[in-house]
C-alpha positions as CSV (number, residue, x, y, z in Angstrom):
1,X,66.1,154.2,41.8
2,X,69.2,152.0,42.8
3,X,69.1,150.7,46.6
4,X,72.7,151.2,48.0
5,X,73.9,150.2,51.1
6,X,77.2,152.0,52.7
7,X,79.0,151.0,56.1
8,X,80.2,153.8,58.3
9,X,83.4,154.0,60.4
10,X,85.3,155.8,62.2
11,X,87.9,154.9,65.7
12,X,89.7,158.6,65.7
13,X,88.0,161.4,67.5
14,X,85.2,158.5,66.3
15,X,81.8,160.4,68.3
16,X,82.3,163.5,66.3
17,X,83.3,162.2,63.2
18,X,80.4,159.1,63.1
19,X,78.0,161.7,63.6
20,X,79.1,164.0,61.0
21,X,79.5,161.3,58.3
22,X,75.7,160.4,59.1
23,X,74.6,163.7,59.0
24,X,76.0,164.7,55.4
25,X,74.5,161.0,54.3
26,X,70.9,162.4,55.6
27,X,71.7,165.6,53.8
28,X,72.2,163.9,50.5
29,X,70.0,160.9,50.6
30,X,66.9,161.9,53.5
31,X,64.8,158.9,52.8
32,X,66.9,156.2,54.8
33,X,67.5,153.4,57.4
34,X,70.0,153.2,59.5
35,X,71.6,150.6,61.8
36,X,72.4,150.6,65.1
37,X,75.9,151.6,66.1
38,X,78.1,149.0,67.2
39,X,81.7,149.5,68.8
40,X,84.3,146.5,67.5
41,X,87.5,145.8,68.0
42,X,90.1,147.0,65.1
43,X,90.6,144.2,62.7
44,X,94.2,143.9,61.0
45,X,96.2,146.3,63.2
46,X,96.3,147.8,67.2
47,X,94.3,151.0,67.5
48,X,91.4,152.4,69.2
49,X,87.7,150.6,68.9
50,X,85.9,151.6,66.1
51,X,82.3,152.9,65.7
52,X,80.4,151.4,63.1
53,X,77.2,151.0,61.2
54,X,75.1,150.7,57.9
55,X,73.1,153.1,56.2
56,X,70.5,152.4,53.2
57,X,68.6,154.1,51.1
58,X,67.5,155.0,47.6
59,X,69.0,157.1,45.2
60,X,69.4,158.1,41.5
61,X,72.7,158.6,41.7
62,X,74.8,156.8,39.6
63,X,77.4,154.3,41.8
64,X,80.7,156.5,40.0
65,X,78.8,159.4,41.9
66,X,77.9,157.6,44.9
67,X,81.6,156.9,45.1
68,X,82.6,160.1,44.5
69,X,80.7,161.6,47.0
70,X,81.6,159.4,49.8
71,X,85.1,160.1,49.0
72,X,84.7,164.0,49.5
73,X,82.4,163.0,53.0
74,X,85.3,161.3,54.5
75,X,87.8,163.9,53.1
76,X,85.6,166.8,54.4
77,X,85.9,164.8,57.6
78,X,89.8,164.6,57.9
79,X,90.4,161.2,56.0
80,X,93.5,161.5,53.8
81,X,93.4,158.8,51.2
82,X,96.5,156.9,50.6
83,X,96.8,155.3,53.9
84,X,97.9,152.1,55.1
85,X,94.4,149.4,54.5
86,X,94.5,148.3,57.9
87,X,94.9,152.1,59.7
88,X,93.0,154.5,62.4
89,X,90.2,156.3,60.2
90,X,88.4,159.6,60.7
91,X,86.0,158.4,58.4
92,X,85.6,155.3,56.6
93,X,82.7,155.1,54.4
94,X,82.1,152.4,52.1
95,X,79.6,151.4,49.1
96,X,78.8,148.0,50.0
97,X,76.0,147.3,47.6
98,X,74.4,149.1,44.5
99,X,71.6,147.6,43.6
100,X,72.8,144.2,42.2
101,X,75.5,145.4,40.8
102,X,78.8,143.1,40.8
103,X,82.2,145.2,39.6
104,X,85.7,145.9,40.7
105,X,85.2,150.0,39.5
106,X,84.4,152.7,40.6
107,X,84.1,150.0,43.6
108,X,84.3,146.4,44.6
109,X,80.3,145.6,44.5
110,X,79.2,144.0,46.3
111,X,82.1,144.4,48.7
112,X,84.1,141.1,50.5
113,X,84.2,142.7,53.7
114,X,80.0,142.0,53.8
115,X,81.0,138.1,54.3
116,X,83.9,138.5,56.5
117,X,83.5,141.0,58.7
118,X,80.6,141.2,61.9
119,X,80.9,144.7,61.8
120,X,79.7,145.3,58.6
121,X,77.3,141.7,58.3
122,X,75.3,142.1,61.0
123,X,74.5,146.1,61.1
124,X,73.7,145.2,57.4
125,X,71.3,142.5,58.1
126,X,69.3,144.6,60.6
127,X,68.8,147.1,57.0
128,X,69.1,144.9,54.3
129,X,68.3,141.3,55.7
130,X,65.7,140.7,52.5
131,X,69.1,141.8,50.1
132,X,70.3,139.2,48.3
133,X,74.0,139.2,47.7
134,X,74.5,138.7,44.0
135,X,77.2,137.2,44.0
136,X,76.3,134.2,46.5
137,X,72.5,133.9,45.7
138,X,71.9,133.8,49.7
139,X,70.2,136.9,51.4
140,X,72.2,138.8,53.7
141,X,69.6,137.2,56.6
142,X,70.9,134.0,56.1
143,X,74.7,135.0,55.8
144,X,74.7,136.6,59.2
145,X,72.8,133.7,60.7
146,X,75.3,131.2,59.3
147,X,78.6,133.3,60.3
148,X,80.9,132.6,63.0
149,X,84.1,134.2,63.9
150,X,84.6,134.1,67.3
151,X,87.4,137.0,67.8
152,X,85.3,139.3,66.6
153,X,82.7,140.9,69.1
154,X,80.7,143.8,68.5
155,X,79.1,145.7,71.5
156,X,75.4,147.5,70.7
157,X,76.7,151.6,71.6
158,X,74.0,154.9,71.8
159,X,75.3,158.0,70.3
């Protein structure tokens, strides 16, 4: 069994969409922890706030199926693929660890955006604090108690 980790988003009709993205995730993997939700600022481009959070659990899945499934979530969900990086999403979910996987395909594992983003560290430590990032050797406990970026703020939401 692989432990995966996968960061939810979404800052268009963002209630509805958030909410349906978790509930096909429960559908397919139903033993699993989940984050709070946090609202943050868009990072890279002027748009609405975004809802976000973390979602772990355990799965025999291989990571190209993993993938692959997350892709048809978020398409099920409105997201057309091929958009701008830094764009509003319907749904934005992404594998940001397998296991201890480190690869650029199907995905970038673990994924960069774990170090530089507080919407993704620190939902992540509150599931996966004891994970330690491959890649860095440092847990993911430790990353978020060391980070600092001060323009980006992250307010604690209830859905």
């Amino acid at each position: 069994m692989a432990e995966i980790y996968i960061s939810i988003g979404s800052n268009v009709d963002r209630e509805r969409h958030f909410k349906n993205g978790l509930t096909a995730l429960i559908e397919h993997f139903p033993d699993y922890q989940h984050s709070n939700v946090y609202e943050s600022e868009p990072v890279g481009f002027n748009g609405r706030n975004f809802f976000n959070s973390v979602f772990a659990a355990s799965t025999d899945m291989s990571v190209e199926a993993v993938c692959k499934l997350l892709k048809k979530i978020e398409r099920d969900n409105g997201r057309i693929h091929g958009d701008k990086k830094f764009s509003p999403r319907t749904l934005d979910l992404d594998l940001l660890l397998y296991d201890d996987l480190v690869c650029e395909q199907p995905a970038q594992l673990p994924r960069d955006e774990i170090t530089k983003n507080a919407f993704v560290l620190l939902p992540l430590s509150e599931v996966g604090g004891h994970v330690t990032l491959p890649t860095t050797g440092e847990t993911i406990s430790a990353i978020w108690q060391n980070y600092s970026n001060p323009c980006q703020k992250l307010w604690k939401v209830e859905l």
